[in-house]
C-alpha positions in Angstrom: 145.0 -39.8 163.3 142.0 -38.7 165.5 143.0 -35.4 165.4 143.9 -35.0 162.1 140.2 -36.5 161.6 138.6 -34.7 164.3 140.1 -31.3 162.1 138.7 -32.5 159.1 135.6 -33.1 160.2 135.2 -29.4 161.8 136.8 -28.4 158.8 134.2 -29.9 156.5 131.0 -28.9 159.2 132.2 -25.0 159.2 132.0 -25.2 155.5 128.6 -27.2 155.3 127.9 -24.2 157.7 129.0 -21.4 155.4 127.3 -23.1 152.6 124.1 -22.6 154.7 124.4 -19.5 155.8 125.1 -17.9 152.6 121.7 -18.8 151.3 119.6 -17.4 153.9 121.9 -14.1 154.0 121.1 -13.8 150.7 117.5 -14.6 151.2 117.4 -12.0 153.0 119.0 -9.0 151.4 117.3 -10.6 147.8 114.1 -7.8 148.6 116.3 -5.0 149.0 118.1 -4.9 145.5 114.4 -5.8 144.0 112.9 -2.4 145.7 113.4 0.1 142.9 109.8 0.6 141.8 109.0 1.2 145.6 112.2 3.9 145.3 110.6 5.4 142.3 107.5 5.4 143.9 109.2 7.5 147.2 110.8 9.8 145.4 108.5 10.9 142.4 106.2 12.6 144.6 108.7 14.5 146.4 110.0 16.0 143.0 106.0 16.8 142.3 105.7 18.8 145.6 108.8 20.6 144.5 107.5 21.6 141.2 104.2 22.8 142.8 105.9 24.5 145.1 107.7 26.7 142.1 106.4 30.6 142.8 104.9 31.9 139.9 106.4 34.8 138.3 105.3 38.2 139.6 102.4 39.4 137.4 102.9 41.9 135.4 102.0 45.9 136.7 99.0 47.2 135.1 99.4 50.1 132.3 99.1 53.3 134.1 97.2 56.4 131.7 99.0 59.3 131.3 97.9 62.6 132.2 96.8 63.2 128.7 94.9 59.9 128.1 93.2 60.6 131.7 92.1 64.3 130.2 90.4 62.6 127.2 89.0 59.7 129.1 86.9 62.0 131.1 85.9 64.4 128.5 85.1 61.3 126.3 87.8 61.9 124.0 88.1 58.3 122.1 90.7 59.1 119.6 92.2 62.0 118.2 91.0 61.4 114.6 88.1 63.9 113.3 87.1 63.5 109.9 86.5 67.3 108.3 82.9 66.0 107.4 80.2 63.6 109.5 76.4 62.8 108.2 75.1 65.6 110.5 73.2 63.0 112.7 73.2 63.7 116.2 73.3 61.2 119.3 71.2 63.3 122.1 72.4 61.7 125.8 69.4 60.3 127.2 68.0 61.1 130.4 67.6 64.0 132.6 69.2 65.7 135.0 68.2 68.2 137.6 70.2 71.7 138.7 72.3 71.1 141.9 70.1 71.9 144.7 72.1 74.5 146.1 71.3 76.4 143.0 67.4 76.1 144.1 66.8 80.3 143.5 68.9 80.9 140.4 67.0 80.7 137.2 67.1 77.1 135.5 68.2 77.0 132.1 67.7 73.3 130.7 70.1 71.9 128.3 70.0 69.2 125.4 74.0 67.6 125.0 74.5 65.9 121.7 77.5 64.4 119.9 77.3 63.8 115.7 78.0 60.2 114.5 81.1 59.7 113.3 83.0 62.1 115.8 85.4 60.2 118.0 83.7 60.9 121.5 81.5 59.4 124.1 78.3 61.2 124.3 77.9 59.9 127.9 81.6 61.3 128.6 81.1 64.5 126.8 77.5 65.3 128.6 79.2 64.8 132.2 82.2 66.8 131.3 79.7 70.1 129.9 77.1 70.0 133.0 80.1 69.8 135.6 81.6 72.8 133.4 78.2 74.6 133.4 77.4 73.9 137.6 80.6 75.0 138.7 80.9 77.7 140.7 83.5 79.9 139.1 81.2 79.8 135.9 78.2 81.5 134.8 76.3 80.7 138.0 79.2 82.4 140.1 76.9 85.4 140.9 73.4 83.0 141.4 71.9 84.1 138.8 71.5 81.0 136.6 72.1 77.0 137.1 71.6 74.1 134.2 69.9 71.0 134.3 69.9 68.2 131.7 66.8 66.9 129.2 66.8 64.7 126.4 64.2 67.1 125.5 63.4 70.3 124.1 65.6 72.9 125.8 66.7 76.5 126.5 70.1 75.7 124.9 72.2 72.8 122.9 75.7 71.7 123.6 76.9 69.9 120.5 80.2 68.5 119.4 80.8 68.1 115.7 82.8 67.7 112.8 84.3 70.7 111.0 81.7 71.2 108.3 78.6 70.5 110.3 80.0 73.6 112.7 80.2 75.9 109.8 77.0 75.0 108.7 75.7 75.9 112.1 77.4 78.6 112.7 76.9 80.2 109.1 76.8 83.1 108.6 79.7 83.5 111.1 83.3 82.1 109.5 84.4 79.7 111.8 86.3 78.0 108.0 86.5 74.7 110.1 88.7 75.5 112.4 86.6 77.4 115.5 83.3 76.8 117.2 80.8 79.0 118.3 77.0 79.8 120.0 74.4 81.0 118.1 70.8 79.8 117.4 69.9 78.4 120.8 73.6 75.8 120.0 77.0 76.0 121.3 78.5 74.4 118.4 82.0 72.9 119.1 84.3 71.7 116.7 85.8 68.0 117.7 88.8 69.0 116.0 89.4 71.9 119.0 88.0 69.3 121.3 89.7 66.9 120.7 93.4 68.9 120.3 92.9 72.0 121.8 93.9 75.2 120.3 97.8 76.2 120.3 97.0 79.8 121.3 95.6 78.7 124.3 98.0 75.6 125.1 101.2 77.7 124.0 100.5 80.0 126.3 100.2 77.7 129.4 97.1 76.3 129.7 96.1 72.7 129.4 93.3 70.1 127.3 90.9 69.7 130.4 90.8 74.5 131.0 90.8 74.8 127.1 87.7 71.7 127.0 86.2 73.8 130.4 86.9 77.2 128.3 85.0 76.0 125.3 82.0 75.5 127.1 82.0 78.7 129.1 83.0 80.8 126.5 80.3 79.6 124.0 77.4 79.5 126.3 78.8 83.0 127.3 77.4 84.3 124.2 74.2 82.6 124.6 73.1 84.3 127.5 74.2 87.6 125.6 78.2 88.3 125.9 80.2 89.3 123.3 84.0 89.1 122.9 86.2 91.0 124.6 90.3 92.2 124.9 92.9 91.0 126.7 93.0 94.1 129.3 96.8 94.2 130.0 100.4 91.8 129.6 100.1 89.2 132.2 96.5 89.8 133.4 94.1 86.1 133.5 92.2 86.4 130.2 88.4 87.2 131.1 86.3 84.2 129.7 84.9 85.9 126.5 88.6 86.6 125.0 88.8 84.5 121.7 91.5 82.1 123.2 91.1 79.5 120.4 92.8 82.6 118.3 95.1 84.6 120.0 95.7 85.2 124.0 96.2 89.0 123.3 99.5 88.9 126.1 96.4 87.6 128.4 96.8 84.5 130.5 94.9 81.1 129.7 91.5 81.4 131.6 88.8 78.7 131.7 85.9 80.3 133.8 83.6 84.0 134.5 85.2 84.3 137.8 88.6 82.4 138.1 
């Protein structure tokens, strides 16, 4: 009977035991199962740095100009639209320019650039594109005897650009019938339309916008200083520079300058 009691009693003090352990084990694990805000508040951050750490997509390459929209930027070509007929009012690039120092003993022939309103072209374009023309040294300067400088002034010569009509006009009595430019009365007129285009005498027979745009100006300003036209001299010879190019290449080959 002891025994049996003595069992009993350790019986009935393991479970007295168990029934206070459980508590406190509970008690103690009771703060882990409540943590899920403090979870949230782990792992929200990492997804953050994850979507800041997202490369951006690779920009996109910048549109590169063809060689033909390069040509026209720097001869201020704006758009290939010429209406056949402007107002005849002419923007004058201001500000002057002096001959290349180089030149220093040539004669100095000063000259006015204008553009009419309503053309598409950049008078500031246009005027560097004709003085380069003029300065360089296969053009009329080639032999030393005359360089150009650049006045918003009264000048020795006029380098306009303008619609079809106002080109006739100044050109008159000459038939350029709004298709062809050309330098009389102290004005190389050029018509925007052959600016702007070209001629397909010229282009067809291998030449390109920027030697037909340098042609223009050489062979206009040719006959202001007293050239006429000239022939093709042979098949396959380089055109000389007074050789109506705009028209026909005579068998010649495209030629931009007085001594190519």
């Amino acid at each position: 009977m002891r025994r049996r009691a003595l069992l009993v009693a350790v019986l009935v003090a393991a479970v007295m035991v168990g029934w206070l352990v459980v508590p406190r084990v509970i008690s103690a694990t009771a703060p882990t199962r409540t943590e899920p805000s403090a979870m949230i508040e782990r792992t929200t951050p990492s997804a953050t740095v994850t979507a800041l750490a997202t490369p951006d997509p690779s920009p996109s390459p910048e549109p590169r100009l063809s060689e033909g929209e390069l040509a026209d930027l720097a001869a201020g070509v704006l758009g290939h639209e010429v209406p056949p007929s402007a107002g005849g009012t002419f923007e004058v690039l201001l500000g002057s320019e002096p001959a290349p120092a180089e030149d220093s003993a040539a004669a100095v022939m000063t000259v006015r650039i204008e553009v009419e309103a309503g053309v598409p072209i950049d008078v500031a374009a246009f005027g560097a594109f004709v003085m380069v023309t003029l300065n360089d040294p296969r053009g009329w300067g080639s032999d030393g005897s005359v360089t150009f400088a650049r006045t918003d002034g009264t000048a020795d010569v006029r380098v306009v650009v303008a619609s079809p009509a106002t080109v006739d006009r100044m050109c008159a009595p000459l038939r350029t019938v709004a298709q062809y430019s050309c330098g009389r009365n102290g004005a190389a007129a050029l018509n925007a339309i052959r600016w702007v285009d070209g001629a397909a005498a010229y282009l067809g027979g291998g030449g390109d916008l920027t030697s037909y745009r340098q042609y223009l100006i050489t062979h206009e300003m040719g006959h202001l200083l007293g050239h006429p036209h000239t022939h093709c001299p042979a098949t396959g010879a380089v055109a000389p520079v007074m050789l109506q190019q705009s028209i026909t290449m005579g068998g010649c080959l495209p030629n931009a300058w007085v001594a190519p």
